[in-house]
PALUMRO-47305 format. One record per residue (C-alpha): residue in one letter; x, y, z. Coordinates in steps of 0.2 Angstrom, whole numbers. Example, Ala and Ser with C-alpha at 12.3 -4.5 7.8 and 13.67 -1.06 7.14 Angstrom:
2
SITE   type       u       v       w
SITE      A      62     -22      39
SITE      S      68      -5      36
//
This chain:
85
SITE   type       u       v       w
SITE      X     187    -215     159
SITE      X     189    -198     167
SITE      X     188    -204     183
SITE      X     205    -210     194
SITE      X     208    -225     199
SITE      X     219    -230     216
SITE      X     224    -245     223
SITE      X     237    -250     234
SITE      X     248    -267     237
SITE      X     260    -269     252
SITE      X     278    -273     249
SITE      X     274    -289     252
SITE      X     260    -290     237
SITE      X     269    -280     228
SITE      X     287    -292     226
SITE      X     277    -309     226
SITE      X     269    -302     210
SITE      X     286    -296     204
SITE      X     291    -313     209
SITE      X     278    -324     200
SITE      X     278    -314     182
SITE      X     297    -313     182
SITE      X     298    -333     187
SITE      X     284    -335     170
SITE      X     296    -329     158
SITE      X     303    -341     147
SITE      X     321    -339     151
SITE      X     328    -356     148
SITE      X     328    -355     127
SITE      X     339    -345     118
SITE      X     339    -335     103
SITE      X     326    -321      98
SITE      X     313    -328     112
SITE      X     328    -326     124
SITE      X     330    -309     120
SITE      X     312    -305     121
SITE      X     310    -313     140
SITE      X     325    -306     146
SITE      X     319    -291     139
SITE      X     302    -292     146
SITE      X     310    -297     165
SITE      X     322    -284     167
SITE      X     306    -273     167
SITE      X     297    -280     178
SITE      X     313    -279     189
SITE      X     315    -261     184
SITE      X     297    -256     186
SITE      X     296    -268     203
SITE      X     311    -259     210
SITE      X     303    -243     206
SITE      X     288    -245     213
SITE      X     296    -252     229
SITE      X     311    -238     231
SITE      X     297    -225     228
SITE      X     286    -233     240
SITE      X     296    -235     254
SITE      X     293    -225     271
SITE      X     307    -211     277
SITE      X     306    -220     293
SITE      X     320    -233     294
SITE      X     323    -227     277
SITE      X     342    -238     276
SITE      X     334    -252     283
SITE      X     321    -252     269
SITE      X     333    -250     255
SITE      X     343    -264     263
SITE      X     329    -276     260
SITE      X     322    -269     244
SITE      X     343    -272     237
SITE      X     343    -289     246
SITE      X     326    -293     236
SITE      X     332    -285     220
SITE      X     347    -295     220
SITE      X     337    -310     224
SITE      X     326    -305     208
SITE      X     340    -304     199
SITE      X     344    -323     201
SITE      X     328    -327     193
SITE      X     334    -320     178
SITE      X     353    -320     177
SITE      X     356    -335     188
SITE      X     375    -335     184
SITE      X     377    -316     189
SITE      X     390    -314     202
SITE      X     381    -297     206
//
């Protein structure tokens, strides 16, 4: 496996995929198995919002980083629906 492998997704690709594994976490029980999807969400959030914030092009750079917050935030919802955030 010493060769590299490179693939790409658009934003697009890239936040429905965030979207649909975060939404398959099973975040309506409580206890440990709470803890444990929760836990698994916020890093796909976290490694979403990397991989978009790192992705993003210089051009129109503010305008990029306001959709990537205003999908972040909409993320967010998935998993902390009460946040006020």
């Amino acid at each position: 496996m010493d060769e590299e492998s490179v693939f790409s997704l658009s934003y697009e690709q890239l936040t429905r995929v965030a979207e649909k594994n975060i939404s398959e976490c099973e975040l309506d029980n409580q206890g440990a198995l709470y803890i444990s999807e929760s836990s698994k969400a916020s890093a796909l959030l976290g490694f979403w919002y990397e991989l978009a914030i790192n992705g993003a092009p210089l051009k129109n750079y503010e305008q990029t980083k306001a959709l990537i917050d205003a999908d972040q935030q909409r993320l967010r919802k998935l998993i902390w629906p009460e946040d006020d955030r």
